[in-house]
N, C-alpha and C positions, 0 to 999 in steps of 0.2 A: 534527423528524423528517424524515427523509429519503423520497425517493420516489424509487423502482424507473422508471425510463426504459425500459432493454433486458434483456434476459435470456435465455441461451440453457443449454443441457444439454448440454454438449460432451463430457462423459462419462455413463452413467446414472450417475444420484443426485446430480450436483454442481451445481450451479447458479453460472453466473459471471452476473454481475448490473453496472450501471453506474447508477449513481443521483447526484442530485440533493439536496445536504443538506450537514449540517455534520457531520465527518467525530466531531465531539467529541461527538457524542448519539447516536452508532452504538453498536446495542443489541445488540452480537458479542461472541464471544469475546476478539477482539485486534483494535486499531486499530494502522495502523502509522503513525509519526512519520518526518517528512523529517527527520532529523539532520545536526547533523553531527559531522565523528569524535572530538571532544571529548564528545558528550553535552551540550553547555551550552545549553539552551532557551531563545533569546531571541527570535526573533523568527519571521513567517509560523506554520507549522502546528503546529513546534513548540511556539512562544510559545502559540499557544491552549490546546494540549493542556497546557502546564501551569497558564495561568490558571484552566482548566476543572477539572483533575485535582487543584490542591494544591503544595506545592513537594514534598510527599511521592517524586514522578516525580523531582524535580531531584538529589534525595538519593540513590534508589537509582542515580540515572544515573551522578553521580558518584563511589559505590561501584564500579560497575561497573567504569570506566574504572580507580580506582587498583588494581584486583585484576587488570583483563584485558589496561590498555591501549588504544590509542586504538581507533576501531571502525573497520574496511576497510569497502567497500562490501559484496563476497561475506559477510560474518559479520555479522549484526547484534546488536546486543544487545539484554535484555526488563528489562522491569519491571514491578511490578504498575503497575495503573491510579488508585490513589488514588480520588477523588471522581467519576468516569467510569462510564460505566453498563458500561463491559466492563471484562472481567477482566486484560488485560494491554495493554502499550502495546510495541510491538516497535520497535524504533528502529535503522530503515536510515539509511546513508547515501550521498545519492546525490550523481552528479558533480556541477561545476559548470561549467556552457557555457563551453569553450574551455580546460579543464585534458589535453585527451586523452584519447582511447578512453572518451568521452561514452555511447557505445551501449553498448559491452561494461560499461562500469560500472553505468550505469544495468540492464539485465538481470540483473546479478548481484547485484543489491540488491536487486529484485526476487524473484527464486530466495530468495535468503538469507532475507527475511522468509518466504515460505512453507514453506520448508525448519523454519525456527525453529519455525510455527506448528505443523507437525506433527512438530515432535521433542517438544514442551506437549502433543501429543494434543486438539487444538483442533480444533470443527467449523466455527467462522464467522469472518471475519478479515475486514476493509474499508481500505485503500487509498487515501490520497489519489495524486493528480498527481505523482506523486515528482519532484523539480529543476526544476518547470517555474514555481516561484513563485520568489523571490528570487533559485533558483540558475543562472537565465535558459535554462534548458532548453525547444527550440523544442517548441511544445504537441503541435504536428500528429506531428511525428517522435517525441516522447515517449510519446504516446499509443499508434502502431502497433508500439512497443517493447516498452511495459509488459501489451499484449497478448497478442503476440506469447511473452513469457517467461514469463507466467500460464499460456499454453495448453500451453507445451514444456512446462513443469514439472509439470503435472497429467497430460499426455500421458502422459509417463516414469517418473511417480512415482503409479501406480495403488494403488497402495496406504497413500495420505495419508486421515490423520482427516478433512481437511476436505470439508466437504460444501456450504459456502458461500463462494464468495470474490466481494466487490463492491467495484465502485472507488465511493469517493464522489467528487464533484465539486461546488464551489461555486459557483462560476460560469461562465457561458453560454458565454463564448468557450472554453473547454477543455474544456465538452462537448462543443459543435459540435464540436469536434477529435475526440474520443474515438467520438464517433459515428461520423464522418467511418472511423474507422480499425477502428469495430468492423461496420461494410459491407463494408470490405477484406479483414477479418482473420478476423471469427468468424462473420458472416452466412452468409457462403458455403457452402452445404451444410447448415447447422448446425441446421435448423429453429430459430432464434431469433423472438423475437414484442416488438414494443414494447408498452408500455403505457401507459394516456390517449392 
């Protein structure tokens, strides 16, 4: 189970939240999956989320793709969630450090998963690190990105289902980062409050 770090109410009713946990026991609506634009789940968060979920993920993924084609970073694709305590698994995909236009892709993958979550009509959705495990995406700069696009997009899109969106995070050095950027990003003004 995951633990609540920071939390702030950057809209009334929405809670954007940064926690501590494995993102594959998040008790939400929709987790989102680092992808990539094949769909094929082999390894980091994806690899967990199917060991955890079933190959049932691998299957609809791969449907996906032969119906939709491969997945850009702005469009992500869903699936159910198989053996996962939430209901859908959204599967962004983000850059990989040093392919070009790293931030605008990362952002737009971002956007795109929440976009998806509330075209579903979904209140709660969680978040890993998007590109910053395998796909060598630096944490600190990832972090004030994936912020940064969380806040534009619920800024401009007031009238999305969701009412919860939390980043999970597994380990300490790309909290410390997230932290680091949610002083920068979301503290400011925001009444936000940590917690323990």
């Amino acid at each position: 189970m995951s633990v609540v770090i920071l939390e702030s109410e950057p809209i009334k009713g929405l809670r954007l939240e940064i926690a501590q946990g494995d993102l594959t026991e998040e008790k939400v609506d929709a987790i989102v999956n680092a992808a990539n634009a094949h769909l094929q789940h082999g390894g980091g968060v994806a690899g967990a989320i199917l060991r955890k979920g079933g190959y049932q993920i691998q299957e609809e993924s791969n449907a996906w793709v032969q119906e939709h084609g491969l997945i850009s970073h702005a469009w992500p694709a869903y699936t159910r969630a198989g053996k996962l305590p939430c209901r859908y698994v959204i599967h962004a995909v983000g850059p990989v450090w040093g392919e070009g236009d790293e931030d605008i892709k990362l952002a737009a993958a971002v956007a795109g998963s929440l976009r998806v979550a509330s075209q579903l009509k979904l209140h709660s959705i969680a978040l890993p690190a998007i590109s910053t495990g395998i796909f060598g995406f630096p944490k600190e700069r990832a972090a004030r990105i994936i912020l940064a696009a969380i806040l534009d997009y619920l800024c401009t899109n007031t009238e999305t289902s969701l009412n919860q969106v939390r980043l999970t995070i597994y380990d300490q050095e790309t909290l410390k980062a997230f932290g680091m950027a949610w002083a920068e990003i979301v503290a400011v003004g925001r009444g936000d409050r940590a917690e323990g």
